[in-house]
C-alpha positions as a Python dict, from the first residue, in 0.01 Angstrom:
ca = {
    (1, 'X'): (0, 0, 0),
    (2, 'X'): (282, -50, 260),
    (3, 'X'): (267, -335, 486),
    (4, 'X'): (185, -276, 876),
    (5, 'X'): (512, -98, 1052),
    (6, 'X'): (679, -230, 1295),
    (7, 'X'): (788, -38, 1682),
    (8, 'X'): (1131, 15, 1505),
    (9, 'X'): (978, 172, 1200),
    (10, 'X'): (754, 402, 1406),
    (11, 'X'): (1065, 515, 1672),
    (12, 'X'): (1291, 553, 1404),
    (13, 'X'): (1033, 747, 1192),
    (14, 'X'): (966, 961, 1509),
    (15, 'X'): (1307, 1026, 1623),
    (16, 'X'): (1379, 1141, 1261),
    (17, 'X'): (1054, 1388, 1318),
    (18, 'X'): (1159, 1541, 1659),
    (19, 'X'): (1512, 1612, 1502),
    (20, 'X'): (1369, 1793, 1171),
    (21, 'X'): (1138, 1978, 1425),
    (22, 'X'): (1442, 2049, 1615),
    (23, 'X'): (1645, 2199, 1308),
    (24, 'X'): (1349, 2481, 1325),
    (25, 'X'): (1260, 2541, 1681),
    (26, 'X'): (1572, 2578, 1835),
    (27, 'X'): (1681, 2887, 1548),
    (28, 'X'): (1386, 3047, 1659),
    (29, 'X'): (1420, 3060, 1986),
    (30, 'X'): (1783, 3170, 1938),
    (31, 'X'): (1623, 3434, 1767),
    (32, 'X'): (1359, 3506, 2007),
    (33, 'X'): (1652, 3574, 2300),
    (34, 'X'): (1867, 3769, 2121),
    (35, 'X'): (2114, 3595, 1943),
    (36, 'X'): (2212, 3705, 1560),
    (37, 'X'): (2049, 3599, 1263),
    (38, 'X'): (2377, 3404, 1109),
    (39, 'X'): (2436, 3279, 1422),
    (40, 'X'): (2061, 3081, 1444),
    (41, 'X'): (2163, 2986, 1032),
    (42, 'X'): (2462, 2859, 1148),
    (43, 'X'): (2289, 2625, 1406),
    (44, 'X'): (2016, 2545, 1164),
    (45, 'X'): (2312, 2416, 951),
    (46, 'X'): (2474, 2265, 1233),
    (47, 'X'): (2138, 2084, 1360),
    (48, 'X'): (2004, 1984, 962),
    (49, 'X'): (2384, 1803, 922),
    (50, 'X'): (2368, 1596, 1250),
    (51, 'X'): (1995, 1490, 1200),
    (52, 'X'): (2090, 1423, 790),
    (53, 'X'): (2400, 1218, 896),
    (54, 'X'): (2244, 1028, 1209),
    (55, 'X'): (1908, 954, 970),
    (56, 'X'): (2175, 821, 736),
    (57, 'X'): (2301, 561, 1027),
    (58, 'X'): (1977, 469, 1127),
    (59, 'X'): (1820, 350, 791),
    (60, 'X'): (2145, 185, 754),
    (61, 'X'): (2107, -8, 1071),
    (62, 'X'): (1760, -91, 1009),
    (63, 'X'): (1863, -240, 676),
    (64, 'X'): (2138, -447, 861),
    (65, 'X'): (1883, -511, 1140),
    (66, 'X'): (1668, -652, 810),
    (67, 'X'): (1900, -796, 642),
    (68, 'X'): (2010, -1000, 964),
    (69, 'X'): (1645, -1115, 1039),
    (70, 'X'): (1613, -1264, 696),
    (71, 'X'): (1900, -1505, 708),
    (72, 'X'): (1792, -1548, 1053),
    (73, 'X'): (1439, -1698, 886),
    (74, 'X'): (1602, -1920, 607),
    (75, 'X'): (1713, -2205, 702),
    (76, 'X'): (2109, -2316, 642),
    (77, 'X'): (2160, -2486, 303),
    (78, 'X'): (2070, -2899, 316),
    (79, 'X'): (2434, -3109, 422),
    (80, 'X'): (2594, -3271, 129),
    (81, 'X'): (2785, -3570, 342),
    (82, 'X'): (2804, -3888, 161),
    (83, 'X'): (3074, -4140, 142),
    (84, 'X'): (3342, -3904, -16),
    (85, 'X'): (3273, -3597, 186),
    (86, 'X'): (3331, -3670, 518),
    (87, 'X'): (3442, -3435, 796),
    (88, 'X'): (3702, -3499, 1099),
    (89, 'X'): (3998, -3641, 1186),
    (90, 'X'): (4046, -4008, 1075),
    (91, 'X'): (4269, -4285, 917),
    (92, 'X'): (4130, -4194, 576),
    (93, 'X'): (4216, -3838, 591),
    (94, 'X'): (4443, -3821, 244),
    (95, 'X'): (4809, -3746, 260),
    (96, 'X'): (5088, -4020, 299),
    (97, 'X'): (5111, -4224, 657),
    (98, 'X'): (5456, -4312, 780),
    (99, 'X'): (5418, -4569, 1030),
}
């Protein structure tokens, strides 16, 4: 059983819905006014490619959106400063001193 959905899940779900119920309305009414039957196929085409591409984006930003929000949660891995790893500028710093 899935876990509870976010807002993001449900809009994005939705959007994807409208578009798919989109792909068939719109040919319809093309048909309804007039307008030839490979015409309407060619804007169901039309209409089924933008909604399959721009579903393609979306899932893809919600997996970035994801993957984001999980390195958000884990913390950074512990420091490992001791006496030979030192950071910044300093007298110690290796390389040869002319002075």
């Amino acid at each position: 059983m899935p876990g509870p959905r976010t807002p993001s899940d449900d809009s994005a779900t939705d959007v994807v819905r409208w578009a798919a119920f989109s792909c068939v309305l719109v040919p319809v009414v093309l048909l309804w006014y007039g307008t030839s039957l490979a015409g309407a196929a060619g804007t169901a085409f039309g209409l089924a490619a933008v909604t399959a591409v721009c579903r393609l984006l979306l899932r893809q930003s919600e997996r970035g959106a994801a993957r984001l929000k999980d390195e958000e949660r884990t913390p950074p891995p512990p420091s490992r400063r001791g006496r030979h790893h030192r950071t910044g500028t300093g007298a110690h710093r290796g390389g040869r001193h002319t002075g």
